[in-house]
DSSP file (Angstrom, degrees, kcal/mol; ACC not computed):
  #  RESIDUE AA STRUCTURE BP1 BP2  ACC     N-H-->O    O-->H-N    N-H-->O    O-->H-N    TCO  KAPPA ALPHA  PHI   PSI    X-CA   Y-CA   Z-CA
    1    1 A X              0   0    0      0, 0.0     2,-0.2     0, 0.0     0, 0.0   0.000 360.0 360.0 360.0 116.4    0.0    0.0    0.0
    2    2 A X        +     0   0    0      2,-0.0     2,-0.4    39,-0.0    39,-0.0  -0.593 360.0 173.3 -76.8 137.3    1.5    3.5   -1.2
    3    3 A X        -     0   0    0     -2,-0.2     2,-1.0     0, 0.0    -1,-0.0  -0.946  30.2-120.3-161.6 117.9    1.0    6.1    1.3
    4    4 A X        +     0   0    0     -2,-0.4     3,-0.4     1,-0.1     4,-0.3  -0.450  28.1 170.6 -80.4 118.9    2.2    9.6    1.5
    5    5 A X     >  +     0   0    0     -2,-1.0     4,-3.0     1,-0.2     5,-0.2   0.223  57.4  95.6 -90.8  38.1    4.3   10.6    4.3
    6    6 A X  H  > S+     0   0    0      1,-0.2     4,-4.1     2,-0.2     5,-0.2   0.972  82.2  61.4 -80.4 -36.9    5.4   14.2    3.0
    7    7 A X  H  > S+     0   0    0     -3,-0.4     4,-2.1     2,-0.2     5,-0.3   0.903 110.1  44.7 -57.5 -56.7    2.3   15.7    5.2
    8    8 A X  H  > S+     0   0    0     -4,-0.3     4,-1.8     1,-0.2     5,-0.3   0.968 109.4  46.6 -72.0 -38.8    4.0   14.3    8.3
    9    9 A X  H  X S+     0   0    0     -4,-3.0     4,-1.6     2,-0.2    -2,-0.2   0.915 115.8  44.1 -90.1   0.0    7.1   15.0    8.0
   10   10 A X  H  X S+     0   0    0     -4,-4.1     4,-4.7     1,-0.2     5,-0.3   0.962 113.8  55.0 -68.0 -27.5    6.5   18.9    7.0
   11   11 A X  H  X S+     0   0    0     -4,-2.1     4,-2.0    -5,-0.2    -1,-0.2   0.882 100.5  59.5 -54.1 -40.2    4.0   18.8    9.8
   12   12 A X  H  X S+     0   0    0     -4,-1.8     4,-1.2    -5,-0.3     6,-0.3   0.987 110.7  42.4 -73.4 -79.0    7.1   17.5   12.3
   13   13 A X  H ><>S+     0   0    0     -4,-1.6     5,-2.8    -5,-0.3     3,-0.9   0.944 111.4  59.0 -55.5 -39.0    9.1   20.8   11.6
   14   14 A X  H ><5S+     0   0    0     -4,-4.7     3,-2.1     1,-0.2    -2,-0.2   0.996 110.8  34.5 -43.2 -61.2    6.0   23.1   11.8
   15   15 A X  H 3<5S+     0   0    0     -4,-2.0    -1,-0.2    -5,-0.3    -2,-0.1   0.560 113.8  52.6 -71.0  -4.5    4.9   22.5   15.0
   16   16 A X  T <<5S-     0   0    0     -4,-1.2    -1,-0.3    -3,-0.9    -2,-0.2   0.051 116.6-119.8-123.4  18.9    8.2   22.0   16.7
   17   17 A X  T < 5 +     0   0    0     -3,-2.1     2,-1.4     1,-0.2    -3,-0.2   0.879  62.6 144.4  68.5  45.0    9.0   26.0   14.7
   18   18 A X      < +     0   0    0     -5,-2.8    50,-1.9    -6,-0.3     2,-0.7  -0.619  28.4 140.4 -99.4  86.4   12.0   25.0   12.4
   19   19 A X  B >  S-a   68   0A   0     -2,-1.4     3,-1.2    48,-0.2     2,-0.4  -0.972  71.1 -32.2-121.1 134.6   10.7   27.5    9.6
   20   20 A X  T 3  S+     0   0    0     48,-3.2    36,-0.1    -2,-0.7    51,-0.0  -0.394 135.0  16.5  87.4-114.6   13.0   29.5    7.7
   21   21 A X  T 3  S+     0   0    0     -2,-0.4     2,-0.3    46,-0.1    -1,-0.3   0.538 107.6  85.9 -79.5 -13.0   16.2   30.4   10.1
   22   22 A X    <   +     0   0    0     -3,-1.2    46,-0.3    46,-0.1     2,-0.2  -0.605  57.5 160.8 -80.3 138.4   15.5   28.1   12.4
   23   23 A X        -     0   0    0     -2,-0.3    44,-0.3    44,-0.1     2,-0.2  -0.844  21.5-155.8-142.4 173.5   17.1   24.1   11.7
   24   24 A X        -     0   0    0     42,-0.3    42,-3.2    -2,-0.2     2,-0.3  -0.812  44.8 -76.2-151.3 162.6   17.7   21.4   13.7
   25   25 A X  B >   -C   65   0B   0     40,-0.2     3,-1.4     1,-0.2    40,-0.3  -0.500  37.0-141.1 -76.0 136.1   20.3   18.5   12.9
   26   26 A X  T 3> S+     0   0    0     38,-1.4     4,-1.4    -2,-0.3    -1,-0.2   0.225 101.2  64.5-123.8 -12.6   18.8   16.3   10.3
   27   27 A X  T 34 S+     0   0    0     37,-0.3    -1,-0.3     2,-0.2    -2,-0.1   0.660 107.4  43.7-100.7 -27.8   20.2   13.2   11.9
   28   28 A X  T <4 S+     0   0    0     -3,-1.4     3,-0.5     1,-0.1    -2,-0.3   0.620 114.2  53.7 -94.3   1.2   17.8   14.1   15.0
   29   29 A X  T >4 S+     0   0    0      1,-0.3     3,-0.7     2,-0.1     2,-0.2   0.929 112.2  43.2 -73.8 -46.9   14.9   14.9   12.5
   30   30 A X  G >< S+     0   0    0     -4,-1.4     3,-0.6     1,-0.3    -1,-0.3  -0.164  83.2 100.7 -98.7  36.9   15.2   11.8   10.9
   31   31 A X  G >  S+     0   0    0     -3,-0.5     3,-0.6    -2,-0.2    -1,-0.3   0.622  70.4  61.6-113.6   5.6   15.5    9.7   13.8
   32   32 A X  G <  S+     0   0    0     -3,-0.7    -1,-0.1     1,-0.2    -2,-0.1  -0.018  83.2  78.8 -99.4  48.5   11.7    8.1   14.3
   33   33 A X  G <   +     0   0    0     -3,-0.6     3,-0.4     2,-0.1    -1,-0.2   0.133  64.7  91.2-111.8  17.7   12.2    7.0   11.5
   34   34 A X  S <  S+     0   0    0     -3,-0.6     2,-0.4     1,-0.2     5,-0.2   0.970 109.7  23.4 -81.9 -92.6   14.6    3.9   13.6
   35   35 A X  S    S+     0   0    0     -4,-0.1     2,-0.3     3,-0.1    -1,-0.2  -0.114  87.5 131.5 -72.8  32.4   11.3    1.9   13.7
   36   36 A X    >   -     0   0    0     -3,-0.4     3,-1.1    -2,-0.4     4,-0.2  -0.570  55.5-142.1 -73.8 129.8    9.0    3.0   11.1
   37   37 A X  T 3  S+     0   0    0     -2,-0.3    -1,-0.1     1,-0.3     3,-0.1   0.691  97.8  47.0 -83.0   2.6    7.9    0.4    9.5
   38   38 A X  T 3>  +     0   0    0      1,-0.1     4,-1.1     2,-0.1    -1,-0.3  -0.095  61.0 134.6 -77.3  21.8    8.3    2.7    6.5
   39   39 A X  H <>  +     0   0    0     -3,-1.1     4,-2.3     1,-0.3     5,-0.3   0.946  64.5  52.0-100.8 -47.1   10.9    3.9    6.8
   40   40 A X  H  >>S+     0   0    0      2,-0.2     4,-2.0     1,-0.2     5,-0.5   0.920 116.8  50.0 -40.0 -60.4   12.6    3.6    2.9
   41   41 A X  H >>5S+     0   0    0      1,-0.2     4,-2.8     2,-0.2     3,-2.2   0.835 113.8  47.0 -34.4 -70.5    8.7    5.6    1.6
   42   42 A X  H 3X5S+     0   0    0     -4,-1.1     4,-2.7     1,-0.4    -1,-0.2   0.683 110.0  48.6 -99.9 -49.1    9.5    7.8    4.1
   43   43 A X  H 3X5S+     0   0    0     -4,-2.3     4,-1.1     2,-0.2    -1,-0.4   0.848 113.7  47.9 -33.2 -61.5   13.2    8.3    3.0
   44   44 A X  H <X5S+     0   0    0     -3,-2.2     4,-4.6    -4,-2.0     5,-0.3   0.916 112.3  46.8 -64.2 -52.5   12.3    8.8   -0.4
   45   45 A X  H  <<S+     0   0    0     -4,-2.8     4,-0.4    -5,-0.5    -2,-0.2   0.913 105.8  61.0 -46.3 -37.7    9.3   11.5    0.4
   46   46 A X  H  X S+     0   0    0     -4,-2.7     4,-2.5     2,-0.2     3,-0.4   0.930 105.7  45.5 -60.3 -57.2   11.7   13.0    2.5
   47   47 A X  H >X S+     0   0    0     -4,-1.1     4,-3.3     1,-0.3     3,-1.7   0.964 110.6  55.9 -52.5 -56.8   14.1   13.6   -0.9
   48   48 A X  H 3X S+     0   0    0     -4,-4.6     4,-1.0     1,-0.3    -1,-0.3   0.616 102.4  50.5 -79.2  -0.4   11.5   14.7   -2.7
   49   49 A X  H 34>S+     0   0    0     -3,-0.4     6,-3.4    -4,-0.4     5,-0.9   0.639 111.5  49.1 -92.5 -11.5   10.7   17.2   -0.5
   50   50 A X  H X<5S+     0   0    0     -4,-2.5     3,-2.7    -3,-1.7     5,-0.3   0.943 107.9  56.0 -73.4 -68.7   14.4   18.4   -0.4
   51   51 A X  H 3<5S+     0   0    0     -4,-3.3    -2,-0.2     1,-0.2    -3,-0.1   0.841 111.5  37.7 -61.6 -42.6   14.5   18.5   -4.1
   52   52 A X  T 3<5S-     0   0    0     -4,-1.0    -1,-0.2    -5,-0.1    -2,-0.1   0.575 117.2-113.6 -66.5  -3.3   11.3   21.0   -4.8
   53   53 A X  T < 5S+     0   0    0     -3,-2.7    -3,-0.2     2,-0.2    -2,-0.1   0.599  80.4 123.8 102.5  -7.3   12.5   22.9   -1.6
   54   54 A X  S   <S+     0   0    0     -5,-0.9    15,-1.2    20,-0.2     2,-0.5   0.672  86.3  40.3 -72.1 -27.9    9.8   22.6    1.1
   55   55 A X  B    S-B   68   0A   0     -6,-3.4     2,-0.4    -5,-0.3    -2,-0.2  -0.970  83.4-156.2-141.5 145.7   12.4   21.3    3.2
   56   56 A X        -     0   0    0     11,-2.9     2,-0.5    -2,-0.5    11,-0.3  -0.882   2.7-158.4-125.2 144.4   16.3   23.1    3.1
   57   57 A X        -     0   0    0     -2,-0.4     2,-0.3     9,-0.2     9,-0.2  -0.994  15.2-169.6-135.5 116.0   19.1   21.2    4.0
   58   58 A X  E     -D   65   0B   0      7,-2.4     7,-2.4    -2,-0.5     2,-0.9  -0.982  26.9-119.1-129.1 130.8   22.3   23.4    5.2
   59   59 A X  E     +D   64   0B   0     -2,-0.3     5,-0.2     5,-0.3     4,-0.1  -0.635  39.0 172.6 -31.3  48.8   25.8   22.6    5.9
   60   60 A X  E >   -D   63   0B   0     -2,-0.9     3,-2.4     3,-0.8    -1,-0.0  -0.103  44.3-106.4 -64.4 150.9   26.5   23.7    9.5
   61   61 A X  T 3  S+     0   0    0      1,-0.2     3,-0.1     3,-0.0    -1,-0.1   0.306 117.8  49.5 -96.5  51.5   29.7   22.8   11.0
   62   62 A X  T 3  S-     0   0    0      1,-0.9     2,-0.5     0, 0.0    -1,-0.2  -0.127 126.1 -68.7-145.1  24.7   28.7   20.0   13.3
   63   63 A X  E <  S- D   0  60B   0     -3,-2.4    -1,-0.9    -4,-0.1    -3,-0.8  -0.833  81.0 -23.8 128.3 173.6   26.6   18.1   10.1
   64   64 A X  E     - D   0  59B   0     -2,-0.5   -38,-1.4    -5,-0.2     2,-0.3  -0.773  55.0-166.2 -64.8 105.6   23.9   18.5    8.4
   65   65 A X  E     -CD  25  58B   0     -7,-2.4    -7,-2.4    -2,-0.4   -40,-0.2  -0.874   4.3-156.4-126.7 133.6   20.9   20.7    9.6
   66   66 A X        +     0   0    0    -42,-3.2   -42,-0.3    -2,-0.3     2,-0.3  -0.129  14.8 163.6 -78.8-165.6   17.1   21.1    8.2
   67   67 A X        -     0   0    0    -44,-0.3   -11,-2.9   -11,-0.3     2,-0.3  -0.670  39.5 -96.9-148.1 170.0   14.4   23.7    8.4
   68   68 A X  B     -aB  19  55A   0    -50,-1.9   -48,-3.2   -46,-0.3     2,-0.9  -0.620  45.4-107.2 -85.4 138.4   11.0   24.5    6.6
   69   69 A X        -     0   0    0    -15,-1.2     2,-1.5    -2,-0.3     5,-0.2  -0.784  21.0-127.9 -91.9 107.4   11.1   27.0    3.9
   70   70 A X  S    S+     0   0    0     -2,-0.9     2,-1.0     1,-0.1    -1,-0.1   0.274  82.7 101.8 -29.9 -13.6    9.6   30.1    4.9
   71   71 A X    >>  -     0   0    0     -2,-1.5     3,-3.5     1,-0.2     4,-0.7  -0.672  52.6-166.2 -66.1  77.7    7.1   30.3    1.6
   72   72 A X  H >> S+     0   0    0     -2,-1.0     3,-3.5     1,-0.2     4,-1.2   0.782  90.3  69.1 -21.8 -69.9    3.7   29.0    3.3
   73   73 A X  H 3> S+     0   0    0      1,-0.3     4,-0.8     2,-0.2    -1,-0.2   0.618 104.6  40.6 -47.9 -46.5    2.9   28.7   -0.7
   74   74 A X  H <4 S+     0   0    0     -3,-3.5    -1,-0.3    -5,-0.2   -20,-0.2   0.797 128.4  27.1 -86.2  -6.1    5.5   25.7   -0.8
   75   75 A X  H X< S+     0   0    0     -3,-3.5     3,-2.7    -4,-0.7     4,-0.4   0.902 102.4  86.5 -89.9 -72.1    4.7   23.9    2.5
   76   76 A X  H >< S+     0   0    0     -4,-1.2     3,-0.8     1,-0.3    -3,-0.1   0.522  81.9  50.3 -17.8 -52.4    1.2   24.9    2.7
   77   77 A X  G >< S+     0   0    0     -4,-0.8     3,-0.7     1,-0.2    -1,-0.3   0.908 101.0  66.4 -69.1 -24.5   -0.5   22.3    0.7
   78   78 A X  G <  S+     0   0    0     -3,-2.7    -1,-0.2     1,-0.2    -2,-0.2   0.683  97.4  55.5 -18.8 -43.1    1.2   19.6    2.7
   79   79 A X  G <         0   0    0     -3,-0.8    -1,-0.2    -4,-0.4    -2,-0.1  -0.075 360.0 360.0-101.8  32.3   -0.7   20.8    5.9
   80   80 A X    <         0   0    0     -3,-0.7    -1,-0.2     0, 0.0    -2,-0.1   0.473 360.0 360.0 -91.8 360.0   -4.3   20.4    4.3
């Protein structure tokens, strides 16, 4: 069964406020994903939400950090 998770994980950086300037380390974003039993979908959604931009991935110097992109317009429909 195909099931989109893109809706959860933008939802997981809204509500815990990483929009825009705000990030947290991508290694702790992505880490309930240890026993999803999804976790390759989830992996993938996750890409495709990097590549169109809803979700920004920056180069910090302790790793890799995320945030939300500060354009409701690109998030938004996610959270319908």
């Amino acid at each position: 069964m195909e099931q989109n998770h893109k809706p959860l994980l933008v939802r997981k950086l809204k509500n815990k406020g990483f929009i825009g300037g705000a990030h947290k380390p991508e290694q702790s974003f992505l880490r309930f994903l240890r026993n999803h039993p999804d976790r390759k979908e989830v992996l993938k959604d996750y890409e495709e939400l990097v590549d169109d931009g809803v979700i920004l991935r920056q180069k910090k110097n302790k790793g890799i950090h995320v945030s939300l992109t500060s354009d409701k317009k690109k998030y938004g429909p996610y959270l319908q």
